[in-house]
C-alpha atoms as one frame of an Amber mdcrd trajectory, in Angstrom:
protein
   0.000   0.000   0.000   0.872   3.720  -0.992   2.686   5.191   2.833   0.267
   7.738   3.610   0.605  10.065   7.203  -3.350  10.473   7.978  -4.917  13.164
   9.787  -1.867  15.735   8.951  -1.503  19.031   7.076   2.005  20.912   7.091
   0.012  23.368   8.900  -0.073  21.332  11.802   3.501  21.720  12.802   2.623
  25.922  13.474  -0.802  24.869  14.876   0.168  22.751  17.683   3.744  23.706
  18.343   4.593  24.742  21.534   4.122  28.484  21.308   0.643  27.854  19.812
  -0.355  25.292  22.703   0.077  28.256  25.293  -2.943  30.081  23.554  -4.835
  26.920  23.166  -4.887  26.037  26.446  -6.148  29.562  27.364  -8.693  28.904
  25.284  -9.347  25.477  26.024  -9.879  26.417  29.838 -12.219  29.671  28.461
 -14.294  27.640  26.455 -14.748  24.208  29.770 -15.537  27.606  31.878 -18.918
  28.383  29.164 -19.639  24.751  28.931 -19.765  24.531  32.999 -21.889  27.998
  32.683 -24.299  25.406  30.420 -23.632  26.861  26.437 -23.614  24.262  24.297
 -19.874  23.834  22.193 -20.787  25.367  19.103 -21.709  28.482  20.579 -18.749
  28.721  23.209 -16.193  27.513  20.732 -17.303  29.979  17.898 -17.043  32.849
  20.732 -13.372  31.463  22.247 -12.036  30.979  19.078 -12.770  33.792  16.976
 -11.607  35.955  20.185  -8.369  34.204  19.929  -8.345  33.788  15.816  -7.762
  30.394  15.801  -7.201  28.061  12.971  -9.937  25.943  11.605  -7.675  23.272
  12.484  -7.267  24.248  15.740 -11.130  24.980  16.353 -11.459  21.549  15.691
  -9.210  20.321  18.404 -10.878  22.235  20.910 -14.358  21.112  20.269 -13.000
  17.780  20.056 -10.692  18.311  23.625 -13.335  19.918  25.530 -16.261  19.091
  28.134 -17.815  20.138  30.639 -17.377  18.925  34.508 -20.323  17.148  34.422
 -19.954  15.628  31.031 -16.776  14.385  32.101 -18.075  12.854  35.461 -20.656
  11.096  33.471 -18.386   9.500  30.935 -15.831   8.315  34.074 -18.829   6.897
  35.859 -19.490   4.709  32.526 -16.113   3.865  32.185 -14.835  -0.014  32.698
 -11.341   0.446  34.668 -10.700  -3.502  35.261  -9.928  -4.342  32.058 -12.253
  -6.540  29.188 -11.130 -10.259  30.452 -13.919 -12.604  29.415 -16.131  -9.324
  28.006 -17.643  -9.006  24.470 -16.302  -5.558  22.938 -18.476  -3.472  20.581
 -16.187  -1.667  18.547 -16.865   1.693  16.431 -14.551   0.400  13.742 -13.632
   3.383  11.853 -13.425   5.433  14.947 -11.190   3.114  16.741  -8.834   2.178
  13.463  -8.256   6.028  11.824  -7.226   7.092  15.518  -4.634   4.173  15.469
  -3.608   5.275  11.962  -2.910   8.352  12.717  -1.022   7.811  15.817   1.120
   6.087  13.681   1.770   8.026  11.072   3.338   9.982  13.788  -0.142  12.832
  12.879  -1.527  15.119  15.770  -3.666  13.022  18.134  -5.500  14.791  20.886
  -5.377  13.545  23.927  -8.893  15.428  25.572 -10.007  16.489  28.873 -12.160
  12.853  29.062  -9.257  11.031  28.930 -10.600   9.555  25.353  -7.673   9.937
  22.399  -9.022  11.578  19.442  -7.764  12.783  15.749  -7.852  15.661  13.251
  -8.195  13.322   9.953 -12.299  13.831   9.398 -13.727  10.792   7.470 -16.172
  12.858   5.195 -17.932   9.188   4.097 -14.894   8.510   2.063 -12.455   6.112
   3.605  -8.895   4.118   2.144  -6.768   1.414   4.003  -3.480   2.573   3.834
  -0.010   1.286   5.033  -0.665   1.403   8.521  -4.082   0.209   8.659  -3.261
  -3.730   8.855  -0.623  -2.547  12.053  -3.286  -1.095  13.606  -5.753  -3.698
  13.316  -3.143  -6.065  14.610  -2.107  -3.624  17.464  -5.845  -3.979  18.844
  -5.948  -7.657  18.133  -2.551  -8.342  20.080  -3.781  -6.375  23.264  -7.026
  -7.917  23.879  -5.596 -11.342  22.933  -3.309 -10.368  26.293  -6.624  -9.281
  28.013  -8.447 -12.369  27.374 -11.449 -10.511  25.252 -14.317 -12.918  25.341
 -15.335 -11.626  21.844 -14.538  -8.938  19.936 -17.643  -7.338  16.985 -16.866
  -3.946  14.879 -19.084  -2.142  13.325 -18.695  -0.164  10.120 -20.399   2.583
   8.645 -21.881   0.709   5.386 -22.288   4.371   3.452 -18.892   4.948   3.678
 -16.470   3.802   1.006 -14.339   0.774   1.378 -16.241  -0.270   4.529 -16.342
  -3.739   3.283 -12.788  -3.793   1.978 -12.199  -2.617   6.027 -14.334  -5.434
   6.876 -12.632  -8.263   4.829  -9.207  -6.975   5.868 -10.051  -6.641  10.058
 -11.344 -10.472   9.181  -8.689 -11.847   7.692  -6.191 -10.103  10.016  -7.882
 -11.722  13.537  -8.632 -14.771  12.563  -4.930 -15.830  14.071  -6.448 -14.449
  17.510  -8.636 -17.100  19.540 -11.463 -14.965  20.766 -14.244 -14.826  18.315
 -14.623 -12.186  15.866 -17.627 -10.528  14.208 -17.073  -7.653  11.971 -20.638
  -5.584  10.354 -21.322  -3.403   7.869 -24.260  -1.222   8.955 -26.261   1.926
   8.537 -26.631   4.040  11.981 -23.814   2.575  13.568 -24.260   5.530  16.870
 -27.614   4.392  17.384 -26.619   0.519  17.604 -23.569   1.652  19.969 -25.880
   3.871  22.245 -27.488   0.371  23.157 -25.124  -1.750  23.857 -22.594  -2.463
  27.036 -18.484  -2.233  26.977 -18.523   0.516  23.773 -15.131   1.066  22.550
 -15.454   4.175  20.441 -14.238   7.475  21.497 -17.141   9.604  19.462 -18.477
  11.929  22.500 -21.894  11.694  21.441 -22.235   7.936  21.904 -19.942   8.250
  25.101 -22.676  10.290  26.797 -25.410   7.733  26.072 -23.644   4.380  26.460
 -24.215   2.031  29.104 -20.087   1.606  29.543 -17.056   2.215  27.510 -13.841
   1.001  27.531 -10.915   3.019  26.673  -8.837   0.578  24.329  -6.706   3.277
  21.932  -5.711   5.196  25.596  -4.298   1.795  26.346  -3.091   0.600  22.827
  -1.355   4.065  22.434   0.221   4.055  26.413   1.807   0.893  25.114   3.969
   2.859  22.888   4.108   4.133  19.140   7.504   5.179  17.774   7.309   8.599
  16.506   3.992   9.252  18.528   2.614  13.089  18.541   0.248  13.756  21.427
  -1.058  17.169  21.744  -2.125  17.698  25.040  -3.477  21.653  26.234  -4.706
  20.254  30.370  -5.535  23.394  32.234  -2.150  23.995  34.401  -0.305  22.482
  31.211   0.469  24.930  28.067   0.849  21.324  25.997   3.523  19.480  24.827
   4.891  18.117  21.851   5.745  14.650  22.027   7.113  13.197  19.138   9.793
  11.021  20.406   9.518   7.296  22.500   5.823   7.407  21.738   3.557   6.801
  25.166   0.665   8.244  26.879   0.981   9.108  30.455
């Protein structure tokens, strides 16, 4: 396959270097102050952002990074903490895999207020494997073959292109793992989610609504990825730049 470094523009290396993460954290803590005054994101992020002239870029960053205090207390509460030993995973598949593709492709990943990791790359209903997609599905097969998954089922969105290319290849890939593997193409893959118990998806909008979670690319990605970029604006912590030895703390 062609090498490809998802989820990054050249752009990216002004956008989130280390002089721009002192303003985004200003404005990261300005905009969880409006959320915890109840505005909704769109609103508060417009207002922070345009006050600050942020990149489009960096807008989305923000919106992805931030949440409010109870937002965040709700998706902790819902999180599983002892691990996935002998638990059946339902996996947002495109959410879970681009992340993992752009962590290693050495792209921006976010690393937000929730704890969840999250991306830049936008999937726009068009979708290609590239050269790190078959590491990445191996990456989450390897760590829940450690964690003794009882079963493992993705879910695609069928709309978007290649899903069933995706499918055939995540397949293919796990079969040399012993827990059972399903793998679906399907329309309204949220909704599904919303309904179901030990989510792995970091899309805030299904977080909210889920029964449980579990937070496999924080702990596929605090493994270790060579060349690893986390962008991380915490309130008390302008950011940092981490592109070297590759792990989440």
């Amino acid at each position: 396959m062609k090498q490809t470094k998802r989820g990054y523009t050249p752009e990216d290396e002004k956008d989130f270097g280390k002089e721009a993460l002192v303003t985004l954290s200003r404005a990261g803590s300005d905009i969880c102050y409006l959320l915890n005054q109840g505005y909704r994101i769109e609103g508060a992020a417009t207002f922070v952002c345009d006050h600050y002239r942020l990149s489009k870029r960096q807008r989305i960053a923000l919106i992805r990074w931030a949440a409010s205090d109870e937002a965040i207390r709700n998706r902790k509460a819902r999180e599983l903490a002892d691990g996935c030993e002998g638990r059946t995973l339902h996996v947002d598949g495109f959410n879970t895999i681009i992340t993992l593709e752009v962590a290693l492709s050495g792209s921006p990943v976010i690393l937000c207020k929730d704890g969840c990791l999250r991306d830049l790359a936008g999937l726009r209903g068009t979708y290609h494997p590239i050269d790190k997609t078959i590491e990445a599905v191996n990456k989450i097969g390897s760590f829940l073959e450690k964690e003794k998954a009882g079963k493992v089922i993705f879910y695609l969105d069928a709309p978007v292109s290649n899903s069933g290319r995706l499918k055939i290849l995540i397949q293919e890939e796990l079969l040399k793992y012993s827990f059972p593997i399903e793998a679906y193409c399907i329309n309204g893959v949220d909704g599904i989610l919303k309904n179901q118990e030990c989510v792995v998806t970091a899309d805030s909008a299904v977080l909210d609504r889920t029964n449980s979670y579990f937070n496999l690319n924080r702990y596929l990605i605090s493994d270790g990825v060579p060349g690893l970029w986390l962008v991380d604006f915490l309130d008390g912590n302008p950011g940092k730049v981490q592109q070297e030895g590759g792990t989440v703390r």
